[in-house]
N, C-alpha and C positions, 0 to 999 in steps of 0.2 A: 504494500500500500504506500509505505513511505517512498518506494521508486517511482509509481504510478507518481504521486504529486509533483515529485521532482521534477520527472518528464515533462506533466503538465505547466510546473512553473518555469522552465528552461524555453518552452515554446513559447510561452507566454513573453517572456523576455524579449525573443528573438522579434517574433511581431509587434511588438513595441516600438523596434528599432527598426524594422526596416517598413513601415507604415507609412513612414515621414518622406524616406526615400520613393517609396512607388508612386505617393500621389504628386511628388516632386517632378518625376521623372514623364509622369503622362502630362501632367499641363506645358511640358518641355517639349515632348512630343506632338502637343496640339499647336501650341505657337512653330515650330516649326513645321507640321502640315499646313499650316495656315501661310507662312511665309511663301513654301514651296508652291501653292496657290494660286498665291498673287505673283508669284513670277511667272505661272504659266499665264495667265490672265493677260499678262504683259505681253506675252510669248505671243497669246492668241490676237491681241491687238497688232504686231506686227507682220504676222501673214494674214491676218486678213486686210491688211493694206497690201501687203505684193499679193494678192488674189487679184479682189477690184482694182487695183490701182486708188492712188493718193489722194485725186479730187474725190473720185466715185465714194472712199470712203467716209473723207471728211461728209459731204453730202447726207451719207447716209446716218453718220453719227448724230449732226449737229440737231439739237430740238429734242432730244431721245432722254429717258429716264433709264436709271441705271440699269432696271431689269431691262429694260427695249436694246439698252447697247451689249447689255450681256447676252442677249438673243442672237444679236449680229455675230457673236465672234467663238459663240456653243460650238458648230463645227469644228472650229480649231483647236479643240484642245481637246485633249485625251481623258475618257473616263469625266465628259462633262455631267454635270447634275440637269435638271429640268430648270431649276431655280437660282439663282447666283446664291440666295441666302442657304438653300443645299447643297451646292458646291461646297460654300466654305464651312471650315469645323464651326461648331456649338460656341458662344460669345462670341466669336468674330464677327467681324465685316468689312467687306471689301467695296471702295467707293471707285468707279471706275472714270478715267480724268473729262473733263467737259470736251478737249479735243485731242482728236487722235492723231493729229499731222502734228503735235509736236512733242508729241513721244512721252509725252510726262508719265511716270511712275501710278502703277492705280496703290489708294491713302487706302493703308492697313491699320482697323482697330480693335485693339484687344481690349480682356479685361482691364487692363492696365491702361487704356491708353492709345493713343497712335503706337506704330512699331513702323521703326525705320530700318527697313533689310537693303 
């Protein structure tokens, strides 16, 4: 009996300590899903300008809400969601730039805050 407790308090220790580290380690993992994201996002904004070409894009961007421009550019990217907000992981969100002919970065915001990758 007195092993059996032992056991139980040695396990109990161990998940103590490493609790702190796992849920450390996934919101690590979410903000870097999230980054890797917005860089395809970006990715996808630049071939869908060498698709249509640079006016045709601009054109089709300009007036658009962010889900309309995340419509435009869903082909281009791999393993898109239906949604930009299911694309991106859970608290995220990805704003995508007002114009696409000058290449600006799409604004990544976490729990925390903007994230600058």
């Amino acid at each position: 009996m007195v092993e059996m407790i032992a056991c139980v308090s040695v396990i109990g220790i161990i998940a103590f300590l490493a609790i702190p580290s796992i849920t450390r380690m996934r919101s690590d993992s979410e903000r870097n899903l999230a980054i890797s994201r917005a860089e395809a996002l970006n990715l996808g904004m630049s071939t869908y300008i060498q698709v249509v070409g640079r006016t045709q894009a601009a054109l089709n961007w300009t007036g658009k809400n962010n889900d309309q421009r995340y419509a435009l550019i869903k082909d281009y990217l791999a393993y898109a969601e239906g949604t930009l907000s299911s694309f991106m992981p859970e608290s995220y969100t990805a704003t995508l730039p007002s114009s696409i002919t000058s290449m600006t970065k799409t604004t990544l915001v976490g729990p925390g805050g903007n994230i600058p990758y």
